[in-house]
N, C-alpha and C positions, 0 to 999 in steps of 0.2 A: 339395830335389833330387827332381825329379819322377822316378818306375820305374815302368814298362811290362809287367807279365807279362801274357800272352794277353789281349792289347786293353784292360786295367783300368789306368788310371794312379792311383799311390800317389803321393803328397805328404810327405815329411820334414820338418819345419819346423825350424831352429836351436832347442836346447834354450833359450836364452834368450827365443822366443817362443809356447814352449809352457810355460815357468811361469804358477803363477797365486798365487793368494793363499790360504794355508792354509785348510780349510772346516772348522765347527763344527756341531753339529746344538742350533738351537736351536726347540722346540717350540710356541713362540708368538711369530714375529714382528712385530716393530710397526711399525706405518706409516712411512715414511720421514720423517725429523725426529725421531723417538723414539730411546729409548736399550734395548735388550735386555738381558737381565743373565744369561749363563749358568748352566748347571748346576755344581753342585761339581764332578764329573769332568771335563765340558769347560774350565771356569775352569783346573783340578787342567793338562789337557793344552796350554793354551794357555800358560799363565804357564810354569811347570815344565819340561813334556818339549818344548814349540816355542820357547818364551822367549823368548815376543812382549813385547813393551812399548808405552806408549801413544804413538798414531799408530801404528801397523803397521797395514796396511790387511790386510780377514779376509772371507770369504764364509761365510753362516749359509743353512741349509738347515731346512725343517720336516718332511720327510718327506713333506708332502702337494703336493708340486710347488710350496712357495715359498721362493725363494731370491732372499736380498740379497747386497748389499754396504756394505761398514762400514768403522769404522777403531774402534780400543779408543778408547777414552774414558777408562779408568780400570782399575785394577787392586786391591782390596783382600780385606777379609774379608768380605765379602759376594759376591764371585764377580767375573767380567771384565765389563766394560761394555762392549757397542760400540754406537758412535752409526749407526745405520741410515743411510744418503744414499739409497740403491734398494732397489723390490724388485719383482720379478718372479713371474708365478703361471704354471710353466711345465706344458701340456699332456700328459698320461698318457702315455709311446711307445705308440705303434700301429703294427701290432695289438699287442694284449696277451697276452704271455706268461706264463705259469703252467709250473713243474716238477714234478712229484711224483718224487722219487728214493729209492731207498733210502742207508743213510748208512753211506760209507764209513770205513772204521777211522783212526784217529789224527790228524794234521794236514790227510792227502788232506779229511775233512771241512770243516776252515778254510779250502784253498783251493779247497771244490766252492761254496760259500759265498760266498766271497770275488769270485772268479770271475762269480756269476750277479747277485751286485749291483751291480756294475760293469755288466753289459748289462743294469739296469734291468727283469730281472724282476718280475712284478707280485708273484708269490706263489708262494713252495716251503712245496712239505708233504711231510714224510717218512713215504715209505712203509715195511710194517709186511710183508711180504716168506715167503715159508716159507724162504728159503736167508738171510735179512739175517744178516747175523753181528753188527750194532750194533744195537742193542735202543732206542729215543727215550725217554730220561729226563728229569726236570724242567731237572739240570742242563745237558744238551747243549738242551733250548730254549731256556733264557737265555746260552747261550755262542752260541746260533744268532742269535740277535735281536742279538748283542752284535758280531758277525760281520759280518750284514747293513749295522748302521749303519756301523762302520769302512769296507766297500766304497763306500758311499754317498759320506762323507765326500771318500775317497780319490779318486772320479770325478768329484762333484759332483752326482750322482746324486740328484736332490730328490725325488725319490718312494723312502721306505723299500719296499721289498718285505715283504709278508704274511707271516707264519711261522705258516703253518696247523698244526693238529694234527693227529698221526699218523693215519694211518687205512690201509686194505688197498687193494688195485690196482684193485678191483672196483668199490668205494665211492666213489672218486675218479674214474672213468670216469663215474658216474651224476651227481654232480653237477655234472662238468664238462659232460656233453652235457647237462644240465636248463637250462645256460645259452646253450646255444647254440655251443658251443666244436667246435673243431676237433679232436681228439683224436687224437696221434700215441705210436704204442709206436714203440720202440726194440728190435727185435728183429732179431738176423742174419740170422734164416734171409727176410726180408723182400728186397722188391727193391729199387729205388734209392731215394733219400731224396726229390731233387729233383721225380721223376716222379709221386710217390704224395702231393707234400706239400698242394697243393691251395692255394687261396685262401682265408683267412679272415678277422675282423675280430678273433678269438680264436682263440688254441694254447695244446691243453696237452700236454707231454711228459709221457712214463712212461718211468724208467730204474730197469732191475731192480739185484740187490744183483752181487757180482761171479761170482757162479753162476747168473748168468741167474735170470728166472723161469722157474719151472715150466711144465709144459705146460697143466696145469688155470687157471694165473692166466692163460695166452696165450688161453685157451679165453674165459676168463669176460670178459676185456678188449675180446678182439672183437666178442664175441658184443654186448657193449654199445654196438659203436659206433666203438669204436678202430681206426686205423686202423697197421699195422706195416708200418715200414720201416727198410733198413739204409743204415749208415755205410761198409758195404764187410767183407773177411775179417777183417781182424785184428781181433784181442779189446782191445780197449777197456777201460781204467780207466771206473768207475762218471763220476768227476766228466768225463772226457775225452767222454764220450758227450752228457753234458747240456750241455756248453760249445758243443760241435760245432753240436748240434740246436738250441740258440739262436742263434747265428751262423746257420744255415744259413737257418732261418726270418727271419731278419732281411734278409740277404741276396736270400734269395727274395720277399722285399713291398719292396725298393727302400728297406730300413731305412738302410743304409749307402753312404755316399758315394762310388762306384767312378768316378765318370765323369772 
C-alpha cells in the first residue's frame, strides 16, 4: 500500500513478500555447484535455534560483499552443508560511511551496534572521550564484532563493518581526513545538518558520550577539519544521533529509495 508524506511515496509490501531465507555468515564461499560447511556456531544456529533441516533453502554471506544462495545438504557432526546454486559479489554502499561514537552504557550499546550494521556502515570505532562514562575493553570488542555480525546477518548486509580500535576525537579526525573523507561532528550548538553536509564519496561521523564533548575536543576536531552540525534542540541518546546521521547522509546522496 503505497503512503505519500510531503511528495516521498513509501511502499509496504505483504509480509509474505518481504520474507526471505534465513542468512548464515559463512567466511569462504565456494563457487556455485560446491558445497560450504559452516562454522560450529552457525551449524549450532541453524540446526538448533532455526531448526532448519535438509532442503530448506538458506542465504550465506562472507562479510566481503559475497552472498549466495543454497539449500542444506546435510546436517551432522561435522557442521551444516549447504549446496551453493548462486552467488553474487555485491558492490561496497556508497558513499562510504564510517562512525566514531563514544559507547553508550548497557544494551543502548547492542542496539547502537545493531542498528549501524543494518545501514551497512563501513567501520565504527569507539571513541575514548574525557566525559565517556564506558571505558573499551577486550570484552565489549568481541561482543562488538559479535554484534555487528548478527546485524549483518539479520539484513543481509554482506559487507561485515570494520571494528576499529579505540582511539580519541582528534586522532580520528586525522586519519579520516589523510583519506580524503568528509568529516562531520555532531554537535548542537551547530546549524542545520542538511545544509552544512556537503557531497562526498566518504563520511565520517563523530558522536560524543552523553555529556557532549568538551569544548577543547570541539576545538581540536575542527580545527582539523571537522565539519559540526546539528540534529535540531533536543538532547539526543548517543546511539539516536549516529542512526540519524547515517540515515541522513544516506538520504542526502540518493542512498534510499524515496521516489
Amino acid at each position: 500500500m503505497p503512503v505519500n508524506w510531503s511528495g516521498m511515496t513509501f511502499t509496504w509490501l505483504p509480509r509474505a513478500e518481504t520474507m526471505a531465507a534465513p542468512c548464515f555468515h559463512c567466511a569462504d564461499i565456494p563457487e556455485p555447484g560446491a558445497a560450504a560447511i559452516l562454522s560450529r556456531n552457525e551449524s549450532r544456529h541453524a540446526a538448533a535455534s532455526r531448526r532448519l533441516r535438509a532442503g530448506d533453502q538458506v542465504v550465506l554471506i562472507d562479510g566481503r560483499g559475497g552472498r549466495a544462495r543454497g539449500r542444506i545438504e546435510a546436517i551432522s557432526n561435522l557442521g551444516v552443508s549447504v549446496s551453493v546454486s548462486c552467488l553474487e559479489r555485491a558492490p561496497p554502499p556508497r558513499p562510504l560511511v564510517a562512525v566514531a561514537s563514544a559507547l553508550p552504557k548497557g544494551e543502548r550499546f547492542r542496539t547502537l551496534l545493531d542498528m549501524l550494521g543494518q545501514l551497512a556502515v563501513a567501520q565504527f570505532i569507539p571513541l575514548e572521550c574525557s566525559r565517556s562514562v564506558v571505558r573499551t575493553g577486550a570484552s565489549a570488542m568481541t561482543r562488538g564484532r559479535r554484534i555487528l555480525l548478527e546485524a549483518c546477518k539479520q539484513s543481509g548486509n554482506p559487507w561485515l563493518p570494520e571494528l576499529g580500535e579505540p582511539d580519541t576525537p582528534g586522532a580520528v579526525v586525522d586519519a579520516w581526513r589523510r583519506t580524503g573523507m568528509r568529516v562531520l561532528l555532531a554537535h548542537p550548538d551547530a546549524g542545520g545538518a542538511t545544509a552544512r553536509m556537503g557531497s562526498a564519496g566518504a563520511y565520517g561521523i563523530l558522536v560524543g558520550p552523553e555529556g557532549g564533548f568538551t569544548e577543547r575536543e570541539v576545538d581540536v576536531m575542527v580545527s582539523r577539519g571537522a565539519a559540526p552540525l546539528s540534529l535540531g534542540g533536543n538532547i539526543l541518546r548517543t546511539e539516536t544521533v549516529a542512526v540519524a546521521l547515517v540515515s541522513a547522509v544516506r538520504l542526502h546522496n540518493g542512498v534510499f529509495d524515496c521516489s
